[in-house]
FIKOL-582505 format. One record per residue (C-alpha): residue number from 1; residue in one letter; x, y, z. Coordinates in nm, 3 decimals. Each point is the difference from the previous one (the first is absolute). Layout:
% residues N
+-----+------+---------+---------+---------+
!  nr ! rest !      px !      py !      pz !
+-----+------+---------+---------+---------+
! NUM !    A !       X !       Y !       Z !
...
+-----+------+---------+---------+---------+
***
This chain:
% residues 338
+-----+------+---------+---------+---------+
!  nr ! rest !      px !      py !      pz !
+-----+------+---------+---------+---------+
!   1 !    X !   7.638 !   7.593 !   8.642 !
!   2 !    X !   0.090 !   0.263 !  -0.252 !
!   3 !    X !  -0.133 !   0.330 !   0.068 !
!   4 !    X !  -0.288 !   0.152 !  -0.209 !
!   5 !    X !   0.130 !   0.235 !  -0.285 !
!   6 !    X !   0.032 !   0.349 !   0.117 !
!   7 !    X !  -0.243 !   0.170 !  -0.213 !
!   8 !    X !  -0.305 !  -0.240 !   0.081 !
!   9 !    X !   0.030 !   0.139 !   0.356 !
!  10 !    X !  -0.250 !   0.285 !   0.007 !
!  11 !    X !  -0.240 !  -0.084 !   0.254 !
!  12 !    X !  -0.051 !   0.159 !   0.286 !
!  13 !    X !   0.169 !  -0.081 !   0.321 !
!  14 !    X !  -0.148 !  -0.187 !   0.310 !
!  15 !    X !  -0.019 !   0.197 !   0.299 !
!  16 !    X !   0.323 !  -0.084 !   0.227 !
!  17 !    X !  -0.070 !  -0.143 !   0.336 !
!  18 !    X !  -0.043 !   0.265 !   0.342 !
!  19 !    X !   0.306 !   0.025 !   0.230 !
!  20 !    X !  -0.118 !   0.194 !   0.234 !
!  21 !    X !  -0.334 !   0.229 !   0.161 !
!  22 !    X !   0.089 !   0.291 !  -0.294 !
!  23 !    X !   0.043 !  -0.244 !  -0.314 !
!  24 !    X !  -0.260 !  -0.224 !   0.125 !
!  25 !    X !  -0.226 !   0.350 !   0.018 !
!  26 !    X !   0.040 !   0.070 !  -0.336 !
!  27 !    X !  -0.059 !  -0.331 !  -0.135 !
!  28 !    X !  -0.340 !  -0.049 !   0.160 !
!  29 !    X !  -0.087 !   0.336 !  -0.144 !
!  30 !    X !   0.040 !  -0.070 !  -0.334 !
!  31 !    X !  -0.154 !  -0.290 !   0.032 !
!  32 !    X !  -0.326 !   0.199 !   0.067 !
!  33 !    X !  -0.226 !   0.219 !  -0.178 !
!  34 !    X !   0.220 !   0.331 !  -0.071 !
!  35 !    X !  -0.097 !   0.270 !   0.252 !
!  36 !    X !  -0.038 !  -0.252 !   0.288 !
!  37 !    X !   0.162 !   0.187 !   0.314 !
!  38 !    X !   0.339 !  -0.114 !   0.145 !
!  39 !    X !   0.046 !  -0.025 !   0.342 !
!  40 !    X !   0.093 !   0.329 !   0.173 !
!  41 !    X !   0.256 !  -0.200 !   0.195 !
!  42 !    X !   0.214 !  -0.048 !  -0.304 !
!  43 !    X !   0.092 !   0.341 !  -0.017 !
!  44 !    X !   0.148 !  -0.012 !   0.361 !
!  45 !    X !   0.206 !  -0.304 !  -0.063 !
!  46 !    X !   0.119 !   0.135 !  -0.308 !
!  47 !    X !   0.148 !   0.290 !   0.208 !
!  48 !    X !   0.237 !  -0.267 !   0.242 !
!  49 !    X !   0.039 !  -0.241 !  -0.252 !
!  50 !    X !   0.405 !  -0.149 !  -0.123 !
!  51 !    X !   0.016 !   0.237 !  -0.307 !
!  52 !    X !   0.185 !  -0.238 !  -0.161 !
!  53 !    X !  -0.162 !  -0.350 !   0.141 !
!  54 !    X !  -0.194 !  -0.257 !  -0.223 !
!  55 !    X !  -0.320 !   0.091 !   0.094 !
!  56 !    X !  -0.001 !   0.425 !  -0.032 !
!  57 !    X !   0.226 !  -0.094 !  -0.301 !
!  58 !    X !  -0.230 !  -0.260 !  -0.156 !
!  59 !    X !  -0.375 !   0.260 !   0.049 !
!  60 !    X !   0.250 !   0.278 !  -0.192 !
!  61 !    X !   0.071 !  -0.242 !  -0.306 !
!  62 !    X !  -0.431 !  -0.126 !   0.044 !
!  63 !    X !  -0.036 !   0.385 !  -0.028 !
!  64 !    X !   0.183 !   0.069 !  -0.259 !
!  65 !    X !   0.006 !  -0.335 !  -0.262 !
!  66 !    X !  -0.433 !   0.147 !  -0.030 !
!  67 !    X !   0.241 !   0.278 !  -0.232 !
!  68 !    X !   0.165 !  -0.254 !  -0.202 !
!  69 !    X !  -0.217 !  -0.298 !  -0.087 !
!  70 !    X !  -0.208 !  -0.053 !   0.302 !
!  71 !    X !  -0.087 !  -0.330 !   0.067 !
!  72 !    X !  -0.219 !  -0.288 !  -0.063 !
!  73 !    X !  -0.334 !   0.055 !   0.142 !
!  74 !    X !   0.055 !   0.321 !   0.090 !
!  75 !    X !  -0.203 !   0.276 !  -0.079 !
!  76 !    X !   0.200 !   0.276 !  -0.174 !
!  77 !    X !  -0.209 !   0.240 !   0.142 !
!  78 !    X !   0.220 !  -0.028 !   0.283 !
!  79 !    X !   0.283 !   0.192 !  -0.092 !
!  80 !    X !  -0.134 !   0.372 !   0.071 !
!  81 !    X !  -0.259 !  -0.177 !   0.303 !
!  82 !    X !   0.063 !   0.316 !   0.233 !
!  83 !    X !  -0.050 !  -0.211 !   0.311 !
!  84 !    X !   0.326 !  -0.223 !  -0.136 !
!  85 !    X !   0.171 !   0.302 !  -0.059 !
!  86 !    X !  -0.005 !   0.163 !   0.318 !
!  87 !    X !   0.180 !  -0.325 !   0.170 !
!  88 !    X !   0.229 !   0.001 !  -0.293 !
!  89 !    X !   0.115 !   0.337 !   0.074 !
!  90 !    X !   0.019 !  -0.095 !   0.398 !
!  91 !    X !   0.255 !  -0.296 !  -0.129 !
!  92 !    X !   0.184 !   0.222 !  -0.222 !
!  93 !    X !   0.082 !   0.255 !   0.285 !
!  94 !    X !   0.119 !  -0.275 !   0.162 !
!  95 !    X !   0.236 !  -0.139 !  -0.261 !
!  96 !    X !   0.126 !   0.373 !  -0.095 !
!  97 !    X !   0.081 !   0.083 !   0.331 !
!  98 !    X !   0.202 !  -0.302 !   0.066 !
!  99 !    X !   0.159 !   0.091 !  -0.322 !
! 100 !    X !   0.076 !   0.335 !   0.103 !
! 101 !    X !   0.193 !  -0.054 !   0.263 !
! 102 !    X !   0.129 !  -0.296 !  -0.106 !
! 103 !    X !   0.188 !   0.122 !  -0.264 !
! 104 !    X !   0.173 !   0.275 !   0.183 !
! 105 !    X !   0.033 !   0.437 !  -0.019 !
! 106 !    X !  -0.116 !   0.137 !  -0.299 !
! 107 !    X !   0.250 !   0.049 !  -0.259 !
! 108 !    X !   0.021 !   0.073 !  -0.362 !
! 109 !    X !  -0.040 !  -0.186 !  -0.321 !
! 110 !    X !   0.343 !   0.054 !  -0.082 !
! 111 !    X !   0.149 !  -0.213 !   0.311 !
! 112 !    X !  -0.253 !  -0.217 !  -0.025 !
! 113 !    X !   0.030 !  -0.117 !  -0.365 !
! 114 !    X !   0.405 !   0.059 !   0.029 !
! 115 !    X !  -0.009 !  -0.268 !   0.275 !
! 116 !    X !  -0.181 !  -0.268 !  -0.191 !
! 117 !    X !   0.287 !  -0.006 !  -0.315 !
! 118 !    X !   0.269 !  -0.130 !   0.240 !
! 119 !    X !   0.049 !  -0.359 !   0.034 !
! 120 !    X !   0.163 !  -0.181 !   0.274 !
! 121 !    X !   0.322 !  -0.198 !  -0.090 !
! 122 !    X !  -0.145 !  -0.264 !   0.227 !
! 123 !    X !  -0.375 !   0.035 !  -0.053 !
! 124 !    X !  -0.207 !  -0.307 !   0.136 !
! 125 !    X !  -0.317 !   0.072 !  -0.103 !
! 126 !    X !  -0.254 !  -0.209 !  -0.139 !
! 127 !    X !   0.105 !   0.028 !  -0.321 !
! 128 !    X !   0.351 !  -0.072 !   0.104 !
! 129 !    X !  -0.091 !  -0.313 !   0.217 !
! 130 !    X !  -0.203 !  -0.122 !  -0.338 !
! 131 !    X !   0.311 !   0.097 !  -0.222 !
! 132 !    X !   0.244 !  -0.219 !   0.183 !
! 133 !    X !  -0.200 !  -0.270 !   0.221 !
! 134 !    X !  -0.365 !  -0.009 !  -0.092 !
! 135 !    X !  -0.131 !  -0.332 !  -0.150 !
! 136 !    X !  -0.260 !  -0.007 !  -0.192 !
! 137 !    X !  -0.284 !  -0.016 !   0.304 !
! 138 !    X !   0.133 !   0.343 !   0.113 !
! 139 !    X !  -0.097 !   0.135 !  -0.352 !
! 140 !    X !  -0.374 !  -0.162 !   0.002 !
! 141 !    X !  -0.048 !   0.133 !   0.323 !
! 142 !    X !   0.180 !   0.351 !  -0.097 !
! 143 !    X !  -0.266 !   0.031 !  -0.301 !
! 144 !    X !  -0.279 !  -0.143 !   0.206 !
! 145 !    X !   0.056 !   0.319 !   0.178 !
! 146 !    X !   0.093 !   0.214 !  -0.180 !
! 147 !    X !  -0.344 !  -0.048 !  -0.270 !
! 148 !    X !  -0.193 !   0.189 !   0.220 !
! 149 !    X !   0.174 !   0.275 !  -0.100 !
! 150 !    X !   0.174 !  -0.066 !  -0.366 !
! 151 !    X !  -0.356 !  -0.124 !  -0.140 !
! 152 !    X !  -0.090 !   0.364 !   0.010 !
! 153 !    X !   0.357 !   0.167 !   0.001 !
! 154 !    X !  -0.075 !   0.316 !  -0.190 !
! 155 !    X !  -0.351 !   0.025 !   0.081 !
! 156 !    X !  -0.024 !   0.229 !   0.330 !
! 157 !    X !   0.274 !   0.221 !  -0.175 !
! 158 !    X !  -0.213 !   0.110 !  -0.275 !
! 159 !    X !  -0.259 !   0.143 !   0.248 !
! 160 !    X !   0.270 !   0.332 !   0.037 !
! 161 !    X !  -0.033 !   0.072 !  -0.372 !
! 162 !    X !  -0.271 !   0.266 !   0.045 !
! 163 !    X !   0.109 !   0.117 !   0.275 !
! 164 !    X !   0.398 !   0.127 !  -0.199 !
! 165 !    X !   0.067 !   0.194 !  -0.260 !
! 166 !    X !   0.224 !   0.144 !  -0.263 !
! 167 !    X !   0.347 !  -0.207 !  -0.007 !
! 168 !    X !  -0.071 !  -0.217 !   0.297 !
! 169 !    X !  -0.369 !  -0.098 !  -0.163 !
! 170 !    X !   0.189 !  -0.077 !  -0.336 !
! 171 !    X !   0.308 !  -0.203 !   0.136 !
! 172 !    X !  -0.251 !  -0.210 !   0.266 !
! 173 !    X !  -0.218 !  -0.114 !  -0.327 !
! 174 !    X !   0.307 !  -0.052 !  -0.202 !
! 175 !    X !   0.110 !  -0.237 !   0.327 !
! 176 !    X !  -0.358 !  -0.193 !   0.011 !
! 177 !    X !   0.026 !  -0.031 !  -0.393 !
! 178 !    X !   0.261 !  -0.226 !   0.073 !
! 179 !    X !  -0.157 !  -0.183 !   0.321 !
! 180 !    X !  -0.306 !  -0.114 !  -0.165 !
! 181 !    X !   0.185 !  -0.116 !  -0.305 !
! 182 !    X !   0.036 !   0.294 !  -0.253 !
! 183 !    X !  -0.357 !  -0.060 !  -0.158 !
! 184 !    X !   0.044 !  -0.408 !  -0.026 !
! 185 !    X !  -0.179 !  -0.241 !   0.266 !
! 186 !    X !   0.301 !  -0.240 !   0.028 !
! 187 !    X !   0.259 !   0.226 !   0.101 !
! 188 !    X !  -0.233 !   0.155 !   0.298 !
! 189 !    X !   0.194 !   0.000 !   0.283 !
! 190 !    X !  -0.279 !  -0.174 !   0.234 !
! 191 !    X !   0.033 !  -0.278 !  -0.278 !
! 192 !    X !   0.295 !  -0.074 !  -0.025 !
! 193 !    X !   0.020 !  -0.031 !   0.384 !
! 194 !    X !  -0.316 !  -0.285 !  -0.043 !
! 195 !    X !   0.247 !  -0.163 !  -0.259 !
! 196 !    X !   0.249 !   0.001 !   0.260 !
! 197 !    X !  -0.245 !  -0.193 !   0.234 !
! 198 !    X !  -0.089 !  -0.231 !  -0.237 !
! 199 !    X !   0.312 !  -0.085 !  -0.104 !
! 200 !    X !   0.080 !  -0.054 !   0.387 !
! 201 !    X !  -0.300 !  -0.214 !   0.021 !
! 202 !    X !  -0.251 !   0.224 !   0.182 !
! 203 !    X !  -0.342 !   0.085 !  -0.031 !
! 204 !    X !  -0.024 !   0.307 !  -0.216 !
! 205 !    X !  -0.340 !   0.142 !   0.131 !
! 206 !    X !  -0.021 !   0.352 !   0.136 !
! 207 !    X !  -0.018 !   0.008 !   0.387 !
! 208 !    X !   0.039 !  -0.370 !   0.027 !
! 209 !    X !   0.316 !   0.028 !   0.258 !
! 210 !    X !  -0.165 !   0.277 !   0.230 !
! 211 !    X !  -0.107 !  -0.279 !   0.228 !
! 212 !    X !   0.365 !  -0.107 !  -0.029 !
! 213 !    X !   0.187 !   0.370 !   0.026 !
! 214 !    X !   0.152 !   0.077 !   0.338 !
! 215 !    X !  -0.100 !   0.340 !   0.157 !
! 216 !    X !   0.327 !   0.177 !  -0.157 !
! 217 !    X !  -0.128 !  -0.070 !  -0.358 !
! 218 !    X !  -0.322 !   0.118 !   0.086 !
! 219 !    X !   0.172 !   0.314 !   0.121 !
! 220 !    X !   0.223 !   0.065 !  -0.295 !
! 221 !    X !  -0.297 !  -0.056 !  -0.232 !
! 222 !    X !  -0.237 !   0.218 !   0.177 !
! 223 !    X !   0.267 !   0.259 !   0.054 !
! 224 !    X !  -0.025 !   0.085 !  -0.394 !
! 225 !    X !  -0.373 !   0.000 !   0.016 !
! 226 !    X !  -0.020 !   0.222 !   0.311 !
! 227 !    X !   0.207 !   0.223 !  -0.212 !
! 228 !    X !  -0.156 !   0.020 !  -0.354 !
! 229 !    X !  -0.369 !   0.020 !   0.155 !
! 230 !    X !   0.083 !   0.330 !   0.161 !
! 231 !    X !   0.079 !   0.330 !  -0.185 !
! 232 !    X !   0.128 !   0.130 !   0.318 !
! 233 !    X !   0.221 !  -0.276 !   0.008 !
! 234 !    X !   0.113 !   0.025 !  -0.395 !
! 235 !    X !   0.417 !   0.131 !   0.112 !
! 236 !    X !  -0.025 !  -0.339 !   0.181 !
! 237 !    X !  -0.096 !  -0.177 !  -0.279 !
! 238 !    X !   0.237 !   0.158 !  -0.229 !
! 239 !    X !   0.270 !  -0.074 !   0.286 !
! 240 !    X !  -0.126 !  -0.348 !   0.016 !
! 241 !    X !   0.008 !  -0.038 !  -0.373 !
! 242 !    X !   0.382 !   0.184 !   0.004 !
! 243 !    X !   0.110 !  -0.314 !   0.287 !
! 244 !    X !  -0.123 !  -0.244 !  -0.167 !
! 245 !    X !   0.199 !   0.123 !  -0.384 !
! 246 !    X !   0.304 !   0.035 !   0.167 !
! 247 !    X !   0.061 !  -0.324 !   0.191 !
! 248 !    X !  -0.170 !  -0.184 !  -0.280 !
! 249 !    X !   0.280 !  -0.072 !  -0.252 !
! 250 !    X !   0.295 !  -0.130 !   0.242 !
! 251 !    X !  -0.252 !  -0.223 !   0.192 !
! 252 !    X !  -0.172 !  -0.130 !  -0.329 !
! 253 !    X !   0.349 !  -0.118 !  -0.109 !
! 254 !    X !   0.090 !  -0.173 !   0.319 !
! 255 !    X !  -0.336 !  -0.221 !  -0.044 !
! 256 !    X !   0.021 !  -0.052 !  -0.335 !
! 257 !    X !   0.381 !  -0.158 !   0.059 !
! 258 !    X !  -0.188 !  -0.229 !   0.309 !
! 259 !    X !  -0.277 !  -0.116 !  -0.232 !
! 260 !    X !   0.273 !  -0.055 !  -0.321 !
! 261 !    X !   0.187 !  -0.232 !   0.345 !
! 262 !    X !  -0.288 !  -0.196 !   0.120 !
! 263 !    X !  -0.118 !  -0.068 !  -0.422 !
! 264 !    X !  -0.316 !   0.180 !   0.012 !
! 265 !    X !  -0.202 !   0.026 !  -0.255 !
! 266 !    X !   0.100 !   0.334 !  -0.323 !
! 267 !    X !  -0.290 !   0.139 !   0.112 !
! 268 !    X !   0.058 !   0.020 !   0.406 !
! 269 !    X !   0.377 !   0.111 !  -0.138 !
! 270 !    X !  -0.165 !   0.245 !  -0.249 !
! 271 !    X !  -0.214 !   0.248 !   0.206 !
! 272 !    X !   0.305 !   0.094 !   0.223 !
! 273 !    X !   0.166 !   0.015 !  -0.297 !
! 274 !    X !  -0.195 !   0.192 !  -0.180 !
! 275 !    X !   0.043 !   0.282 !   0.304 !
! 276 !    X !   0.371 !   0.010 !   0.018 !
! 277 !    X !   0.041 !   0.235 !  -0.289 !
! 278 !    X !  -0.399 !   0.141 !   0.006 !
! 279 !    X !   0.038 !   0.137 !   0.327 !
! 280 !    X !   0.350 !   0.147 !  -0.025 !
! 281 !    X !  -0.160 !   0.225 !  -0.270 !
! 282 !    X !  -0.300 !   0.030 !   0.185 !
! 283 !    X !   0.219 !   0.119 !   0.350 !
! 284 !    X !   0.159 !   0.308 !  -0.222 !
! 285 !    X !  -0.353 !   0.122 !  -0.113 !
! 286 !    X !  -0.180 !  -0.062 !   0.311 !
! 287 !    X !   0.254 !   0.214 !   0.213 !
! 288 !    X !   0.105 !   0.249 !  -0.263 !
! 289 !    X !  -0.362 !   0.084 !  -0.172 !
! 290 !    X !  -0.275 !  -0.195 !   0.235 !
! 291 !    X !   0.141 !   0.157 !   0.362 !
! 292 !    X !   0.199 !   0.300 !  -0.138 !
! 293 !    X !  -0.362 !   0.110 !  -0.235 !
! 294 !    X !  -0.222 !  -0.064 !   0.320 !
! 295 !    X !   0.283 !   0.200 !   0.201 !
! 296 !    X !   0.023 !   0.252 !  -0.193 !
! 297 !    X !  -0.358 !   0.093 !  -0.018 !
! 298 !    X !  -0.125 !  -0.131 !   0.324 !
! 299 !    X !   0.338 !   0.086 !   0.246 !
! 300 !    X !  -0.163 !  -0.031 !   0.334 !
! 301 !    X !  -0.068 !  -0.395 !  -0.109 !
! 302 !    X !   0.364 !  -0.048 !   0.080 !
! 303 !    X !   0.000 !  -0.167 !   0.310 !
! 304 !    X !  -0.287 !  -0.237 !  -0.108 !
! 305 !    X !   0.177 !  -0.129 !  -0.312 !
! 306 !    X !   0.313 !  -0.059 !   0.294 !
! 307 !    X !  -0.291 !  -0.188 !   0.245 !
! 308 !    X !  -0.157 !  -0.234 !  -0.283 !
! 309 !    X !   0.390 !  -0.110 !  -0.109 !
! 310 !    X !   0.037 !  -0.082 !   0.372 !
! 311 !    X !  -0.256 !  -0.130 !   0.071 !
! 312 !    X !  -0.007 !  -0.232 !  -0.301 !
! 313 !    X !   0.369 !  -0.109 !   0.092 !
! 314 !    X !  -0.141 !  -0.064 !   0.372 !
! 315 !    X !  -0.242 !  -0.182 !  -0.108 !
! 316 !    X !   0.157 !  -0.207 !  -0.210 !
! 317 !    X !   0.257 !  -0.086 !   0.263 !
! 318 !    X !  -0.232 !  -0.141 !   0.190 !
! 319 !    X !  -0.107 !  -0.231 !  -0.244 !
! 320 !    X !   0.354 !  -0.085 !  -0.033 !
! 321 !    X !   0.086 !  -0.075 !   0.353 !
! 322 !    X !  -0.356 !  -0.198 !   0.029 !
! 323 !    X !   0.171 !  -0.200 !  -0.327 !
! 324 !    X !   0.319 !  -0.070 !   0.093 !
! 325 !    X !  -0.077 !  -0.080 !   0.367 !
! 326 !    X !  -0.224 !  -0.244 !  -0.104 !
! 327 !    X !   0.255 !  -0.130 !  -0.245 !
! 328 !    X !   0.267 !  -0.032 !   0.214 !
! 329 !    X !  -0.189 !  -0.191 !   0.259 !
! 330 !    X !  -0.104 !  -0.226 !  -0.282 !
! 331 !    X !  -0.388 !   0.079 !   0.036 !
! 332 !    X !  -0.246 !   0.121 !  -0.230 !
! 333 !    X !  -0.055 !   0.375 !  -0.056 !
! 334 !    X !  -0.366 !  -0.066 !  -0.096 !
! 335 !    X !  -0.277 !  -0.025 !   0.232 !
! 336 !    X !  -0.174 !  -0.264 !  -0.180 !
! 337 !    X !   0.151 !  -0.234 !  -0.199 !
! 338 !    X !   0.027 !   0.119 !  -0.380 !
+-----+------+---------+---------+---------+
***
């Protein structure tokens, strides 16, 4: 069945099923009159929970989709419910101190971005394993995932824009210009990634994989999220935003080879396309005028810009390993089937 056109898919998105006491928490709540108390408990188990396990995982991304488009029979009045908040906050600690010391010593931007423009001879990353061996399943299930987080690519990183200013304000709008399609709807970033999908045969429609993503997408996703909704957190974001520029290009042209070899679709081939040569510009202004204006007028964010590039590349390691393993063993990565 072909899949509906990309820009009839503007409904709202259907509440993804509970995986656990914290997600299924959350989803009773907003099933309720807004206000309704949660259950004191949920604090507590928020405080022992796997920071990065499907269910703590899956409440974060219930939490924080009520900033993007909410969902369908949800009231939006939701979003800034102070009750939902406070557990929120209890998951995030959670997540950010697994991230913390998951990511190792403090260091500074410098090492940290430095790092991320060297390239293994013998990488075998995702985008490697799709380059060279990846049929055409691999790449369904790849943007399956990955939707949950390219359907709304650019989005989370605009939320830092007040909070910059001079050079690094100027060269982070100039950047977003670009992601959401200099000024015409087709060239958005977020649609040419539903292009992609359709052209791959998959359901368009925002949030319609969450049931679907394993906890490592929900992760990565949420990771930019946790970021951009907290000024305290905005040398993350920037870091973040820095990661994800820099690796961009080389692994865009290693998917867009492995979609040209399995005779996808132009438009799958196009959107990875499209970033080979966007995001090598983008990489230069990002580092040199994004985290060298935030730098120089806010110094002592240093060490965050360093801690949301690693922990953007830790996360997203994850999700590889959770990939490939799966791969490899010839098993789905999803959860449910697409």
């Amino acid at each position: 069945m072909t899949a509906p056109a990309p820009a009839a898919r503007t409904a709202l998105p259907v509440p993804p099923r509970s995986r656990g006491e914290l997600s299924r928490t959350v989803l009773r709540a907003l099933t309720r009159p807004v206000g309704t108390p949660l259950p004191g408990e949920a604090t507590t188990a928020a405080a022992v929970a796997d920071p990065y396990g499907d269910d703590l995982q899956l409440a974060l991304y219930l939490c924080y989709e009520l900033h993007y488009r909410g969902f369908a029979g949800v009231d939006a009045e939701w979003e800034w419910e102070p009750g939902l908040l406070a557990l929120r906050a209890a998951m995030e600690r959670r997540f950010l101190t697994a991230l913390r010391a998951d990511t190792g010593p403090p260091r500074t931007a410098e090492e940290a971005l430095a790092d991320l423009l060297v390239e293994p001879v013998d990488g075998e990353g995702t985008s490697h394993f799709l380059a060279k061996r990846g049929e055409l399943r691999h790449f369904r299930e790849y943007a399956a995932q990955r939707s949950l987080y390219h359907l709304k690519e650019a989005d989370p990183h605009v939320w830092v824009i007040p909070r910059l200013t001079g050079r690094a304000k100027a060269a982070m709008v100039a950047v977003e210009y670009d992601e959401f399609g200099a000024g015409r709807a087709e060239r958005v970033h977020a649609r040419l990634f539903a292009d992609l999908m359709a052209d791959l045969g998959l359901d368009t429609a925002y949030g319609r994989y969450a049931d679907s993503a394993a906890a490592p997408m929900l992760t990565s996703v949420n990771l930019m999220s946790l970021f951009g909704l907290h000024r305290a957190l905005r040398g993350a974001l920037v870091g973040h935003f820095a990661a994800v520029e820099t690796t961009s290009s080389p692994g865009s042209r290693r998917l867009a080879h492995g979609l040209e070899r399995v005779g996808a679709g132009p438009a799958a081939v196009r959107f990875y396309a499209e970033h080979v040569e966007a995001d090598a510009v983008h990489e230069q202004i990002v580092r040199r005028d994004v985290v060298g204006g935030l730098l120089e007028t806010e110094p002592s964010l240093d060490q965050d810009v360093a801690f949301g590039a690693d922990a953007t590349e830790f996360t997203e390691a994850r999700l590889g390993d959770h990939l490939l393993t799966a791969w490899r063993d010839g098993r789905t990565s999803l959860r449910t089937p697409g």
